[in-house]
C-alpha positions in Angstrom: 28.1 -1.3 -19.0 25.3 -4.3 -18.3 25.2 -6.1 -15.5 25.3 -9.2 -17.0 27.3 -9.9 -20.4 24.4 -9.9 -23.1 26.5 -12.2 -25.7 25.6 -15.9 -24.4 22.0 -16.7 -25.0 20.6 -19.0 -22.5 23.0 -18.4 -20.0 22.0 -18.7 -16.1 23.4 -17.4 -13.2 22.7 -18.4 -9.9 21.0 -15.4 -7.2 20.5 -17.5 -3.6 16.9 -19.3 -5.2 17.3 -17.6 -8.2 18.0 -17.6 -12.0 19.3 -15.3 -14.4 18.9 -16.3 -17.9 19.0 -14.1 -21.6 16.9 -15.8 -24.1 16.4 -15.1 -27.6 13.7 -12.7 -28.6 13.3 -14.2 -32.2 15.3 -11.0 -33.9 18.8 -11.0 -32.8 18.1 -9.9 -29.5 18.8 -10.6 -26.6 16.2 -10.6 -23.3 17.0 -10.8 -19.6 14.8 -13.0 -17.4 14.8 -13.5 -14.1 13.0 -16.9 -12.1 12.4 -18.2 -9.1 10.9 -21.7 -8.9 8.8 -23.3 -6.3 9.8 -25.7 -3.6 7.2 -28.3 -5.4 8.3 -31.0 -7.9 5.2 -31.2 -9.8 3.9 -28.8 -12.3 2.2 -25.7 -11.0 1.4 -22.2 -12.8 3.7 -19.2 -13.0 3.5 -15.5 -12.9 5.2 -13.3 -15.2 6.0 -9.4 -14.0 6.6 -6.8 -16.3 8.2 -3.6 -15.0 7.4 -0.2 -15.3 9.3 3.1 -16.1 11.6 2.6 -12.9 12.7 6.4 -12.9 15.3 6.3 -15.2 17.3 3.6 -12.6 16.8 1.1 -15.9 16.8 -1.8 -13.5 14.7 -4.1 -15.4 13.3 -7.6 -14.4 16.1 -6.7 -11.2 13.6 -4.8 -9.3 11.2 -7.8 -8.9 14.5 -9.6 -7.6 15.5 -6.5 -5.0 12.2 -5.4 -4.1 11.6 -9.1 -3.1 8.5 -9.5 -5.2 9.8 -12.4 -7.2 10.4 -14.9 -4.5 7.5 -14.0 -2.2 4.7 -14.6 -5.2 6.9 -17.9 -5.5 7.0 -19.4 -2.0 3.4 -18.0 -0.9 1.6 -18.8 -4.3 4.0 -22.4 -4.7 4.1 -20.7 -8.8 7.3 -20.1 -10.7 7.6 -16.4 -10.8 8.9 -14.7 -13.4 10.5 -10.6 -14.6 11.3 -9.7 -17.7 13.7 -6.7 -18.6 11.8 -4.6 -21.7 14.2 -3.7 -24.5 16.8 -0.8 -23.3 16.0 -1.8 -19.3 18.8 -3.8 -17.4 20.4 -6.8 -19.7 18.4 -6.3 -22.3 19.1 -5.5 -25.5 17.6 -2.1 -26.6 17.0 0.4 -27.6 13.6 0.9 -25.5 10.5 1.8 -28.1 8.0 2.5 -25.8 6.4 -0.6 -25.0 6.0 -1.2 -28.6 6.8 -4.2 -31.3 10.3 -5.0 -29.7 9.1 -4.6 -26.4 6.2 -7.3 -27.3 8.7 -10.0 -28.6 10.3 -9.7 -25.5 7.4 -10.5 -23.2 6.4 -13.2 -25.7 10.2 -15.0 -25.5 9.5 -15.1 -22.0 6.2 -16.5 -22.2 7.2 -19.1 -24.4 10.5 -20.1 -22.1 7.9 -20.4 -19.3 6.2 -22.7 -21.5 9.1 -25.1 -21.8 9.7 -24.9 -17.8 8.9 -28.7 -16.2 7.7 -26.6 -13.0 5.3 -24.8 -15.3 1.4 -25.8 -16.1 1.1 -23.7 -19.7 -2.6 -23.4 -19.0 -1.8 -21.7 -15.8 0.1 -18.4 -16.8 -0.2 -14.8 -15.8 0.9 -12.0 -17.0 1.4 -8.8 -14.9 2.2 -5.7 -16.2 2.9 -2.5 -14.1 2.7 1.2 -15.3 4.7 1.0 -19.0 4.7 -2.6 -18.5 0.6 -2.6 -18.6 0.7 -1.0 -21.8 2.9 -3.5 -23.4 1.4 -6.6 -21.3 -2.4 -5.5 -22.6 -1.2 -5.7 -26.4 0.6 -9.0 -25.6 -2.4 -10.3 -24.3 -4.3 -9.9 -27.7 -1.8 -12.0 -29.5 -1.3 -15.0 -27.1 -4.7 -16.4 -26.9 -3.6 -18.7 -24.2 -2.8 -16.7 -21.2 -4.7 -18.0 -18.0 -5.5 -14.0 -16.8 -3.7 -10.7 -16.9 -3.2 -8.0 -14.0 -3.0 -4.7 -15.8 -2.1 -1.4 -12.8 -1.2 1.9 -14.2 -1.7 1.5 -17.9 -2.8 3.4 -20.8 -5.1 1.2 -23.2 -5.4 4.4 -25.8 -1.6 5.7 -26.4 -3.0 8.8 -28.7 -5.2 9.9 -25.9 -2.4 10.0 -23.1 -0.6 11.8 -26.0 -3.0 14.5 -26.2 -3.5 14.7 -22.2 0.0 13.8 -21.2 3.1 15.5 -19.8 5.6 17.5 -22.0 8.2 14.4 -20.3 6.0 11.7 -21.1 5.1 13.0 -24.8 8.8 13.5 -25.1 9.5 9.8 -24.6 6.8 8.6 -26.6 8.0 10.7 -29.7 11.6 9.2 -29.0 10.7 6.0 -28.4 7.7 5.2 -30.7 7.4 8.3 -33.0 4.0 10.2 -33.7 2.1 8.1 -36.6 -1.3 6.3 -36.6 0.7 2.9 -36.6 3.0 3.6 -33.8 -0.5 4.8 -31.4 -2.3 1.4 -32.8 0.9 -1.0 -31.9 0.4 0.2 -28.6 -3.3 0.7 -28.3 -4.6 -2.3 -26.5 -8.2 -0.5 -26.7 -8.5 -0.8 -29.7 -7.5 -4.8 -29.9 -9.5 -5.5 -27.2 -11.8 -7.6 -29.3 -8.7 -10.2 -29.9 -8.4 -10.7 -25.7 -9.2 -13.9 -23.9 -7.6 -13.9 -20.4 -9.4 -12.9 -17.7 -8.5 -9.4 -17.2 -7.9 -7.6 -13.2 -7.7 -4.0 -13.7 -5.9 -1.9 -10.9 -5.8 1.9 -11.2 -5.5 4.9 -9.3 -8.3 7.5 -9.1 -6.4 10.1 -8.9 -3.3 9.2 -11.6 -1.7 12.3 -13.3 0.6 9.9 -15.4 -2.8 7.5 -16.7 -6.0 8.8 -16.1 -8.6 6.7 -14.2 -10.9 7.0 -17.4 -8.4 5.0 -19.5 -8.7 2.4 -17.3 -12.9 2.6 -17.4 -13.0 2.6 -21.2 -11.0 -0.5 -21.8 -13.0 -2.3 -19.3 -15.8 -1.7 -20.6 -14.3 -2.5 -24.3 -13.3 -6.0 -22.3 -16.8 -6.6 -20.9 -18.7 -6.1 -24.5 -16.6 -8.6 -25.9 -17.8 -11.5 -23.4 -14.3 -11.1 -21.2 -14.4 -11.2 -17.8 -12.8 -7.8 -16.3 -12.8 -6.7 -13.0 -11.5 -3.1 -12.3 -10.5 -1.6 -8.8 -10.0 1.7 -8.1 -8.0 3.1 -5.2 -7.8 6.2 -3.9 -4.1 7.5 -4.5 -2.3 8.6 -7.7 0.1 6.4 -9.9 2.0 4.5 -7.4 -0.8 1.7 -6.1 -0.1 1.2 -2.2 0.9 -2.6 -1.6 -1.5 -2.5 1.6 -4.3 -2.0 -0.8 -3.9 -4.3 -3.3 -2.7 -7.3 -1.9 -6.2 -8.3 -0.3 -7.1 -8.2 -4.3 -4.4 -9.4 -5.8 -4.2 -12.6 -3.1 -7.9 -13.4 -3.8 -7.9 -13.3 -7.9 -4.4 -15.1 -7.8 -5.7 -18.2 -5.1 -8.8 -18.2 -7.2 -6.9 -18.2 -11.0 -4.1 -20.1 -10.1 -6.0 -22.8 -7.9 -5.1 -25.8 -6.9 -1.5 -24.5 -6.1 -2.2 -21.2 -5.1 -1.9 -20.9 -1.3 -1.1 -16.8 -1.1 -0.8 -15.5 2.5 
């Protein structure tokens, strides 16, 4: 049973400084949001976080809400902040398709209610996508021409490639999710749309990730940089999971700089 009832569309409910809403994702489907506003009247720029596997909890945008991330990047950026639940993940409707069309319409409907937010600058939005979430954020990023800059950690940029190198449990939920044609590894190929990209691009990866190899993160910046966009990839020394020690000096000094003048991040 969901958390939240998943029938009344543009519904909020109230969480101490923050808002629960489900939006319509253009199809009949529903998508959980969740927001956290600055202290500020006037308009500023927003963040918008989207999630990763989670282990098979299925939290959704929630873990952004109980990890605290959602208010911090509010109060100590003065942004709206911003997580999204993908398709099959907390509220939302499903069922999950591997970071694929549905999953894109879902990070688009919250893009566009950012949009219509009086605490929100439209030409100040990023979009940050974690793990699965990077996969999904990278394609939406080549069909929303308009996104200030994207934070990409953890992703796969070639979907047929991780396929091929992958583990039996992450093959096994691409096949479920997505299926094995050519369209199914283009729709979730950002590589190979990289050419349609316009946001400044931060790349954080792992050197040593057994779920996304380092390389995949190396071949899409470079796709990136050919195509005029400015990309900027760090690499850390762990696996998968990115330690928060090590990538907040990075992520405070791209986010004061892209989401200037409101961006105080301390």
């Amino acid at each position: 049973m969901p958390p939240y009832p998943r029938h009344r569309l543009n519904s909020v409910m109230a969480m101490s400084a923050i808002t629960q809403h489900m939006i319509a994702r253009g199809d009949g489907a529903a998508v959980e949001l969740f927001l956290a506003r600055p202290s500020a009247a006037k308009s500023a720029g927003a963040i918008l976080f989207v999630h990763g596997n989670q282990g098979g909890l299925l939290l959704g945008g929630k873990e952004a809400v109980d990890d605290g991330s959602l208010l911090r990047f509010s109060a100590r950026l003065n942004v709206t902040s911003a997580a999204v639940s993908q398709p099959g993940f907390g509220a939302s409707d499903g069922p999950a398709d591997f970071c694929g069309p549905a999953t894109q319409r879902a990070i688009v409907a919250a893009l566009d209610f950012l949009r219509e937010q009086p605490s929100v600058d439209p030409s100040r939005i990023v979009l940050y996508g974690n793990s699965r979430g990077a996969v999904a954020s990278a394609m939406v990023a080549a069909q929303v021409p308009d996104l200030r800059a994207i934070i990409l950690t953890g992703g796969v940029y070639d979907l047929k490639g991780a396929y091929r190198s992958g583990s039996r449990g992450l093959q096994q939920a691409i096949q479920k999710e997505a299926g094995l044609s050519s369209e199914a590894f283009s729709d979730r190929s950002a590589l190979y749309h990289s050419h349609k990209i316009h946001a400044e691009t931060l790349l954080l990866h792992g050197k040593y990730d057994d779920r996304a190899p380092v390389d995949q993160a190396e071949r899409f910046s470079g796709a990136l940089s050919e195509t005029g966009v400015p990309v900027t990839l760090h690499t850390f020394e762990c696996g998968h999971r990115l330690p928060r020690e090590q990538i907040t000096p990075v992520l405070r000094d791209f986010l004061t700089r892209i989401l200037a003048p409101a961006a105080i991040y301390h």
